[in-house]
N, C-alpha and C positions, 0 to 999 in steps of 0.2 A: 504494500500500500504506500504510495505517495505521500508522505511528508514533508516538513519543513529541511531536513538534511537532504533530501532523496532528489529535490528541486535545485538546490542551491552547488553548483560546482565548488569541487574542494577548495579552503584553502582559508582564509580570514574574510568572515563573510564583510568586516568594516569597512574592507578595502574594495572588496566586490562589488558588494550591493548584489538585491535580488533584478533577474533576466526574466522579466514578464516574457518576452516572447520564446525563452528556453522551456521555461515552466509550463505556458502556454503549450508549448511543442508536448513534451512530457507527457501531461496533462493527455491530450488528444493521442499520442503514441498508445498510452495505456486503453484509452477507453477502447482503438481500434482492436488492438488484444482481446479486450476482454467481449467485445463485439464477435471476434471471432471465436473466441469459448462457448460464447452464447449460440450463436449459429452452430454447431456440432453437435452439442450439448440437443440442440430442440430437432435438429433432426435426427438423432438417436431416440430422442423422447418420444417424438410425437409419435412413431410406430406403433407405442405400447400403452399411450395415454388419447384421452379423447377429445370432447371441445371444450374439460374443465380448464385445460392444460393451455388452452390457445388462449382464452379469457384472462388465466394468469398474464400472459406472454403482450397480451393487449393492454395491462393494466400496468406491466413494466415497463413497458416502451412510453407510454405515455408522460410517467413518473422519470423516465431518462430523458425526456422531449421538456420538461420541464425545469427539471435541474441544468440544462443544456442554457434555457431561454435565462435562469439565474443568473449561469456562468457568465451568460455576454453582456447582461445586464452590469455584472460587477465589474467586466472586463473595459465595459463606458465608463463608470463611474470612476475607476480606477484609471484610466489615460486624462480623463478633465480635471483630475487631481493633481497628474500629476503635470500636463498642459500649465493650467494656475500656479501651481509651483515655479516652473521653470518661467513663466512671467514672470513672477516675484524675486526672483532669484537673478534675472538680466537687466536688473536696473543698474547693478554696481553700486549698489551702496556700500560706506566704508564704515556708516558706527556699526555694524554688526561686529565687527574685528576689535573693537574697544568697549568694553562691556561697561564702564564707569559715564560713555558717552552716549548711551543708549534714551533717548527719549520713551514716551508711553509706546507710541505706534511702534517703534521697532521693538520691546519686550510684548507687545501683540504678536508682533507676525511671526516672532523665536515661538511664543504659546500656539499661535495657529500651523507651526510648523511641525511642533512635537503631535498636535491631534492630528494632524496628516499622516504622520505615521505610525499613529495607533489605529489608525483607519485604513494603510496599506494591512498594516499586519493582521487586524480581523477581515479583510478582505484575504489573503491568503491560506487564512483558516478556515476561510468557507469554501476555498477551493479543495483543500484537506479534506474536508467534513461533503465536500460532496462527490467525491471518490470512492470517501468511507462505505458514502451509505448505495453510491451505487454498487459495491462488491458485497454490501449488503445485499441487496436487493436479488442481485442474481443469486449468491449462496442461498436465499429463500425460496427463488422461485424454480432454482434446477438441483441441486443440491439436497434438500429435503426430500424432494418429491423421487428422485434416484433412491434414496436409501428408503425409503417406504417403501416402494416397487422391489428393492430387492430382498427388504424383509419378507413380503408377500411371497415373493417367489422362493424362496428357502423355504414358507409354511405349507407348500402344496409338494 
């Protein structure tokens, strides 16, 4: 499962910084992965299961089409953040470099600067947490229903 290390290339992440569009990559590598688990997975299923099986499969997809519509959702919000940032940041001002010459507005935009990036970082927790729950998701809807099946068939 994808995490915050799993995302971030080795090394001192201070100097890094996070690769939205690495992550990004990642991120869609895996889902294709697991896309294609899914796909083997339902046509080995679907031989020996009926239309409760495909109902499942409709109520997954749907809940993957939706956390998908999240992801690009966060994936705007997350560039106009960081757009506003880089405005803010290209003006050149020099009291930020002098902390004793700092007026009210510039300890504003250090305060609006810090909640930017507690707002990148729950933003990339929800990209965690929505990985989680789609390997959630499939562990429930193929995975269960496989060892059921082969309990079943061990009882006859």
């Amino acid at each position: 499962m994808p995490d915050k290390k799993n995302l971030q290339p080795p090394g001192n992440p201070a100097k890094q910084g996070w690769d939205s569009a690495e992550s990004n990559k990642i991120l869609m590598e895996r889902i294709r992965v697991l896309q294609h688990q899914e796909y083997s997975l339902q046509a080995s299923i679907t031989k020996t299961t009926g239309p409760n099986y495909r109902k499942l499969l409709e109520e997954k997809d749907e809940e993957i089409e939706e956390l998908k519509n999240k992801l690009e959702h966060y994936k705007e919000a997350y560039e106009a953040l960081k757009a506003k940032n880089d405005k803010r940041n290209s003006n050149g001002d020099t009291y930020s470099l002098f902390p004793s010459n700092q007026s009210r507005k510039h300890k504003m935009a250090k305060t609006i600067k810090q909640l930017t990036r507690e707002k990148k970082r729950e933003a990339f927790q929800y990209f965690a947490l929505c990985s989680f729950y789609v390997v959630l998701i499939l562990l429930t809807v193929h995975v269960i229903p496989l060892g059921f099946l082969f309990a079943l068939r061990q009882l006859k």
